[in-house]
N, C-alpha and C positions, 0 to 999 in steps of 0.2 A: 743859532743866530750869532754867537760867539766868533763860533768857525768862521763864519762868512764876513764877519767883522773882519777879524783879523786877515783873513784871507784880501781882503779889498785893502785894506790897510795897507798891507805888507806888497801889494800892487802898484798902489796908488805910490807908496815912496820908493820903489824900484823906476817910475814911470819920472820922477818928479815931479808926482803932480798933487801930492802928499802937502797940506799947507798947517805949519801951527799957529795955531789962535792962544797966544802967551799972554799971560794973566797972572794977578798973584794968585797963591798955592798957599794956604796953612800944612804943613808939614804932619800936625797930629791929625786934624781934619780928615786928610788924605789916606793915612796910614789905618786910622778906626777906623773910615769906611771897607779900606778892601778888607779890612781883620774881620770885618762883619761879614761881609760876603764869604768867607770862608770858614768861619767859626764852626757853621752845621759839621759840613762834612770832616772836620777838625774833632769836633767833639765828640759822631760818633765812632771816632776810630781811638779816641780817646788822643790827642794829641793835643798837648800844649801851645797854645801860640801867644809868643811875649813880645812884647814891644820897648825897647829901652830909647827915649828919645831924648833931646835937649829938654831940661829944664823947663827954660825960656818959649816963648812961643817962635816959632821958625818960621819965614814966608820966604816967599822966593820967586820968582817968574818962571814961567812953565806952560805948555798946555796943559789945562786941567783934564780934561779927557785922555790925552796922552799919557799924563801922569800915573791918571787912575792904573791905564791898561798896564802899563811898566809893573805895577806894585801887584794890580791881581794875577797875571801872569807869573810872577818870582814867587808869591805864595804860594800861588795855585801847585807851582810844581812841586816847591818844598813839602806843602803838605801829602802832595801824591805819592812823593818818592820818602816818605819815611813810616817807617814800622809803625804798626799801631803803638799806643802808649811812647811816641815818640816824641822831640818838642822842634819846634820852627821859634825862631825869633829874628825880631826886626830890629835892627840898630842904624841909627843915623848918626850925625856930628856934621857940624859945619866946622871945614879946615879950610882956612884962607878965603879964598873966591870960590869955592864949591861946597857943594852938596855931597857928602858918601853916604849911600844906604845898601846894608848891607841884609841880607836875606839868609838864613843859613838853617840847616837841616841836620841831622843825623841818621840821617835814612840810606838808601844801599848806597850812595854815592855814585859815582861815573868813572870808569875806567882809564886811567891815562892814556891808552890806543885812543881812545873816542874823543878826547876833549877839544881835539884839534876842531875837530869836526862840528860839535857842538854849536850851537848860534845859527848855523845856517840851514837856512828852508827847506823844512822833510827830512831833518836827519835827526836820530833820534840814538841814546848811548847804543840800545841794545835791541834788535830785532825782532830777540825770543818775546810772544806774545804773555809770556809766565814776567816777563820782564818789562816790559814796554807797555806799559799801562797808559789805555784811554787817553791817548793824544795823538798828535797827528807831526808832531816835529817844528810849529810855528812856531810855539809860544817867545822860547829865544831868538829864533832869528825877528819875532817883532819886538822885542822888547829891546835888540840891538841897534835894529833901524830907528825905534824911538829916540832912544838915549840918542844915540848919533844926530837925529835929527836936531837935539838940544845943546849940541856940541860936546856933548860929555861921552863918557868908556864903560863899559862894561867888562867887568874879572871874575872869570870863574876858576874857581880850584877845590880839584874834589880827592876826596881818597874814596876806594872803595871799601863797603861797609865800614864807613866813618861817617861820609856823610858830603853836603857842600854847599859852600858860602858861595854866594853870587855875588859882586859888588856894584855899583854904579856910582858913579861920579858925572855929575851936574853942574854949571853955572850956576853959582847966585843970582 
């Protein structure tokens, strides 16, 4: 149901016909729920997931459903793509008029060949099925149409077997 989510998603704002429903957004709120969604398969592979946020409590305007998929989506992969006993953490900050949340891994990372590529629909670092684990090449390219739809960027930089922070930048 995911797939097909995303899939109609990633449709729906290629067509322009993608509409956000902007709301306030609590920041922690946001962040423990996709942590929860993820924790299972985090835990049994034994990997760490930390959350370093604002102090303060954070809100911001946003779609909340959009939100959500933004954050499980940058998990979802950090925790795919890192070694077991590996850790994922999530860092925020509000700088100026935006939002940076930052997603980052220590798992096999992505190839400088590949990163150009990265973000866009069905394309995935690596081919080899020993490598390309259990996705289908969406998750970025929706996660880019997201952000984008909220006026904000997305930055990815990886090394390989280092690992890779993904970043976003949001409107307040």
């Amino acid at each position: 149901l995911n797939l097909v989510s995303d899939v109609l998603d990633l449709a729906k704002i290629e067509a322009g016909k993608f509409e956000l429903d902007p709301r306030t957004v609590d920041l922690k709120d946001a962040v423990d729920y996709c942590i929860q969604l993820n924790k299972r398969r985090a835990d049994d592979r034994r990997i760490v997931l930390t959350e370093n946020l604002p102090v303060s409590s954070l809100t911001f305007i946003a779609d909340p459903r959009a939100f959500r998929q933004i954050l499980l989506n940058l998990i979802s992969n950090a925790v795919k793509f890192t070694r077991d006993g590996g850790q994922v953490s999530i860092t925020a900050e509000a700088i100026d008029s935006h939002l940076r949340i930052a997603v980052r891994d220590n798992g096999i990372g992505i190839p400088a060949s590949a990163l150009s590529r990265i973000g866009q629909a069905f394309e995935q670092a690596s081919n080899d099925p020993m490598r390309a684990r259990e996705g289908t090449g969406l998750g970025l390219a929706l996660v880019r149409a997201l952000v984008g739809k909220h006026g904000g960027s997305l930055h990815i930089d990886s090394k390989e077997n280092v690992g890779t922070p993904v970043t976003i930048e949001l409107p307040l």
